[in-house]
C-alpha positions as a Markdown table, in Angstrom:
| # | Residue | x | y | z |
|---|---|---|---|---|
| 1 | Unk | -14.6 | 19.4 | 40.0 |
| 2 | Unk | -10.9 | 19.3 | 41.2 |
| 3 | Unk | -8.6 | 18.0 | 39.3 |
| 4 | Unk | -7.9 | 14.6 | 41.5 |
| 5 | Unk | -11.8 | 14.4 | 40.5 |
| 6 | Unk | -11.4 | 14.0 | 37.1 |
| 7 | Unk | -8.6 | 12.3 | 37.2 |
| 8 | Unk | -10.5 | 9.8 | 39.3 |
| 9 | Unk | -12.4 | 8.5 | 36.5 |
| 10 | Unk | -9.4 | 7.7 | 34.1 |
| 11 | Unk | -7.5 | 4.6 | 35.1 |
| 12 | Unk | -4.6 | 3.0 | 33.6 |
| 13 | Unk | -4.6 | -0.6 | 34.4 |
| 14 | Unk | -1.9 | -3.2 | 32.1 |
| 15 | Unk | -3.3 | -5.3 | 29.8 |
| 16 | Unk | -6.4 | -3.1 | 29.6 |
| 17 | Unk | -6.2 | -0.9 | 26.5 |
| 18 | Unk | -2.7 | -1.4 | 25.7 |
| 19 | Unk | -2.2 | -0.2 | 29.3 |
| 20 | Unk | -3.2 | 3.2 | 28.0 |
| 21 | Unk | -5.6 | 5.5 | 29.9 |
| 22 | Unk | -9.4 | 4.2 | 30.0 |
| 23 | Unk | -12.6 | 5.5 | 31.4 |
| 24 | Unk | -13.5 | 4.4 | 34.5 |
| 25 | Unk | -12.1 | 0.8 | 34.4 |
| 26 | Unk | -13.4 | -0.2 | 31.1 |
| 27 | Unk | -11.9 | -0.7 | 28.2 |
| 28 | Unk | -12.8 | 2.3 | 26.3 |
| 29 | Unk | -9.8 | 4.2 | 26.4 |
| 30 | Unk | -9.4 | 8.4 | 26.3 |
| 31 | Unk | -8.3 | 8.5 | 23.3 |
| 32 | Unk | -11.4 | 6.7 | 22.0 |
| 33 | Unk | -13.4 | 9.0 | 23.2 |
| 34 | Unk | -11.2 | 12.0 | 22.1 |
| 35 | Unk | -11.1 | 10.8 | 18.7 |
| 36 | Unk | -15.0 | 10.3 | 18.5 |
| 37 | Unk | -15.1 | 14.2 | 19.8 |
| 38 | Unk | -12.7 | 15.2 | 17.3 |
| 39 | Unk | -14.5 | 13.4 | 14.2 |
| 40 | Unk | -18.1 | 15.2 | 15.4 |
| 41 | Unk | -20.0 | 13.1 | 17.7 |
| 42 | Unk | -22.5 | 14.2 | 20.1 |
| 43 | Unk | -21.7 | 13.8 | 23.9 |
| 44 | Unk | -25.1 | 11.6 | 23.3 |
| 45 | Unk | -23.3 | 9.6 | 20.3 |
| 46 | Unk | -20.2 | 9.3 | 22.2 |
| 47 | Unk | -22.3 | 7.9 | 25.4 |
| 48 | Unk | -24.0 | 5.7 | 23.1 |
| 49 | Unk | -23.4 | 2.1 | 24.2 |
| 50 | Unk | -22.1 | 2.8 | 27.2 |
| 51 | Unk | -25.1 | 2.6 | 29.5 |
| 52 | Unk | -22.7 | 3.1 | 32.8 |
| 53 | Unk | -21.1 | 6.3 | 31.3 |
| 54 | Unk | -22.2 | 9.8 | 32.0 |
| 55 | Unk | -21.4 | 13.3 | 30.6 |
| 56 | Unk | -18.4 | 13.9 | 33.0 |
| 57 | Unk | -16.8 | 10.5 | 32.1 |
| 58 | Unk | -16.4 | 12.6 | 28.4 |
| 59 | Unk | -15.1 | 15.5 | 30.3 |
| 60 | Unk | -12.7 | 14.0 | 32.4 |
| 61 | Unk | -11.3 | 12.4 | 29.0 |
| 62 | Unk | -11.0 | 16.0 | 27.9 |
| 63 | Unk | -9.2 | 17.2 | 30.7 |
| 64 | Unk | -6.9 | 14.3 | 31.7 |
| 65 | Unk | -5.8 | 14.5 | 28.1 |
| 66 | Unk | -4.9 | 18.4 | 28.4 |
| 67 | Unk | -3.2 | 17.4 | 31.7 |
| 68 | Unk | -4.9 | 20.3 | 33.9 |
| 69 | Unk | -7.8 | 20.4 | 35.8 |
C-alpha cells in the first residue's frame, strides 16, 4: 500500500479522541492500538470489539505512527 493509503485510514477529527489521530473515524485512537501492540496483544485481541476493523486498520496505526509508508 502507498503511503496516502495508509494514511487514509487514520483521521484526526476535533473533539474525537482529544483530536488526536483515530482509526478510521472512530474513536479508537493510534495510540490505543499501539499501546495494546506494545503490551502483547494479538492482531486478533487488538481487533477484538471492533467488528468494522481489519488487519490493515492495525497496520496503518503502525505506520502513520513511524511517519513513513
Amino acid at each position: 500500500m502507498s503511503k496516502a493509503q495508509w494514511f487514509g485510514r487514520i483521521t484526526i477529527k476535533p473533539g474525537w479522541g482529544g483530536g488526536r489521530p483515530c482509526v478510521r473515524a472512530q474513536r479508537m485512537r493510534v495510540e490505543d492500538v499501539l499501546e495494546l501492540r506494545s503490551a502483547g496483544a494479538s492482531y486478533g485481541e487488538t481487533l477484538v470489539g471492533h467488528a468494522s476493523w481489519e488487519r490493515d486498520d492495525i497496520f496503518a496505526s503502525v505506520v502513520f505512527s513511524s511517519g513513513k509508508g
